[in-house]
C-alpha positions as CSV (number, residue, x, y, z in Angstrom):
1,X,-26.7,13.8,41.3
2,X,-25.4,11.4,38.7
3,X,-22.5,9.4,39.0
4,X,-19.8,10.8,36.4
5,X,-18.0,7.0,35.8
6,X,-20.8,4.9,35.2
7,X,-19.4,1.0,35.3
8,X,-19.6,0.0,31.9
9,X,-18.8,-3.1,29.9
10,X,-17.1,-2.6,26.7
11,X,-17.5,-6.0,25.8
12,X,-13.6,-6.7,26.1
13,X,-13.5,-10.5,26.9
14,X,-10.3,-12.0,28.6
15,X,-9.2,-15.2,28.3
16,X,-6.3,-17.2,29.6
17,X,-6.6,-19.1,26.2
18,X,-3.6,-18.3,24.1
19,X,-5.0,-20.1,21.0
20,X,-8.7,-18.2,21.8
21,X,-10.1,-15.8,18.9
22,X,-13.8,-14.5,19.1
23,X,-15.6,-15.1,16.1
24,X,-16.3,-11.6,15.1
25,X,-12.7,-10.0,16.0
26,X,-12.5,-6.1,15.3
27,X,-8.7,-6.6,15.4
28,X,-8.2,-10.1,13.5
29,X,-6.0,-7.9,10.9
30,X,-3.6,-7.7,13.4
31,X,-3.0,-11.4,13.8
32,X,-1.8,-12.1,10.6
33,X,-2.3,-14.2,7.5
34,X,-5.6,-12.7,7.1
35,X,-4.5,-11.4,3.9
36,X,-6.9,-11.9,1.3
37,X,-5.3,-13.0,-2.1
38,X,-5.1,-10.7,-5.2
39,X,-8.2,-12.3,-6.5
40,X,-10.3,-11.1,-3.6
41,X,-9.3,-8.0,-3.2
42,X,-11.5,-5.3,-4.4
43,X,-9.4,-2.4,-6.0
44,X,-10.9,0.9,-6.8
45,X,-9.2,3.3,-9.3
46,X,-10.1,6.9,-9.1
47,X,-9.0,9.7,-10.6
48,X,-8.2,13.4,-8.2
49,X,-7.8,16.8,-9.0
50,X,-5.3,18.7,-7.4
51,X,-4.3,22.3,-6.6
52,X,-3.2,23.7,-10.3
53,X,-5.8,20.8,-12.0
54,X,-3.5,18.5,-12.3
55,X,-4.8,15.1,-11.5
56,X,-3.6,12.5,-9.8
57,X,-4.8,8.4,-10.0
58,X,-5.3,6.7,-6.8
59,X,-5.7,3.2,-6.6
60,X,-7.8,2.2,-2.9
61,X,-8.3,-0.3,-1.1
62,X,-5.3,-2.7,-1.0
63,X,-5.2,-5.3,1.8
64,X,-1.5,-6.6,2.3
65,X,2.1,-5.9,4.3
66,X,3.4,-2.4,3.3
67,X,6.2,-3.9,1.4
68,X,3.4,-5.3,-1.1
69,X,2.2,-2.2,-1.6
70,X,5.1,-0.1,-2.5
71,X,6.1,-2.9,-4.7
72,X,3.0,-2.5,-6.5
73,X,3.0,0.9,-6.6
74,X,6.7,0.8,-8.0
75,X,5.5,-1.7,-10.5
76,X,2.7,0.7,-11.8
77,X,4.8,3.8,-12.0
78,X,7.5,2.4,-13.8
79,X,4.5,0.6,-16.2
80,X,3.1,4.4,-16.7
81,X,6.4,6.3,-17.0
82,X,5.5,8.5,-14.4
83,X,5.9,9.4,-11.1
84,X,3.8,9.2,-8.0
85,X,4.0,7.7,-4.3
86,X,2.2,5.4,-1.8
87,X,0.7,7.4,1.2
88,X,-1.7,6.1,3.6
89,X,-2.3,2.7,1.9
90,X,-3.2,4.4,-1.4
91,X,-1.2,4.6,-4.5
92,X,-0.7,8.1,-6.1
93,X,-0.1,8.4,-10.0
94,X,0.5,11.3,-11.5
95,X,-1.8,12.2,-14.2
96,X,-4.8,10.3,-15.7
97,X,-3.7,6.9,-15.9
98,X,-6.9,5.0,-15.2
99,X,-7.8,2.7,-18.1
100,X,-3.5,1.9,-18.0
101,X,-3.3,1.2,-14.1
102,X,-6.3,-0.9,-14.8
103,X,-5.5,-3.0,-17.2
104,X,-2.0,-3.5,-15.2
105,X,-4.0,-4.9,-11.8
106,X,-5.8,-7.5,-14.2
107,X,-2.9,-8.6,-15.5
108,X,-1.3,-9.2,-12.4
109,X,-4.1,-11.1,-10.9
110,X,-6.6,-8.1,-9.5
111,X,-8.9,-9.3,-10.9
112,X,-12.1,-7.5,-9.1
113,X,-10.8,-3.5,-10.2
114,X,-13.0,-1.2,-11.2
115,X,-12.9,1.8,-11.8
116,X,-14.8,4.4,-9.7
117,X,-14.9,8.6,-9.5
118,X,-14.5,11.1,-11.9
């Protein structure tokens, strides 16, 4: 009969090190100023449908502090005259605002947004 815990080795390392970080680090986001600048960043507008088609522009895959992000959302609303949130590290626009929101995220430095989806 089999055993049911077999030993294994997740390939957790410790080390008594405090200044030791492995060179491919699944959690090296959490240690902070990893933040690529806006330039690096690769933004992705796309545009949703919703219940009732309404549609909704979301704008993916910002790396930065939270407080970055609803800024920039706050920025874009305001810049659209619409309304919209930040959930989940996406920003919601309401309506189709994609061509607008894009030409916002150049002009404030993003510059590698495109725009992707329907």
């Amino acid at each position: 009969m089999a055993k049911k815990h077999k030993n294994r080795q997740d390939g957790f390392v410790f080390s008594t090190n405090p200044d030791y970080i492995p060179e491919d680090n699944p959690f090296g986001h959490l240690l902070g100023n990893n933040q690529p600048s806006q330039q690096e960043q690769i933004l992705r507008i796309h545009l949703v449908r919703r219940k009732g088609n309404k549609e909704v522009t979301v704008v993916k895959g910002f790396n930065g502090s939270d407080n970055d992000l609803k800024d920039l959302g706050k920025m874009l609303k305001m810049k659209c005259g619409v309304g919209g949130s930040v959930k989940d590290g996406d920003i919601l626009i309401q309506g189709n605002h994609r061509e607008k929101v894009r030409k916002l995220l150049i002009e404030q430095g993003y510059r590698n947004t495109k725009l992707a989806g329907g």
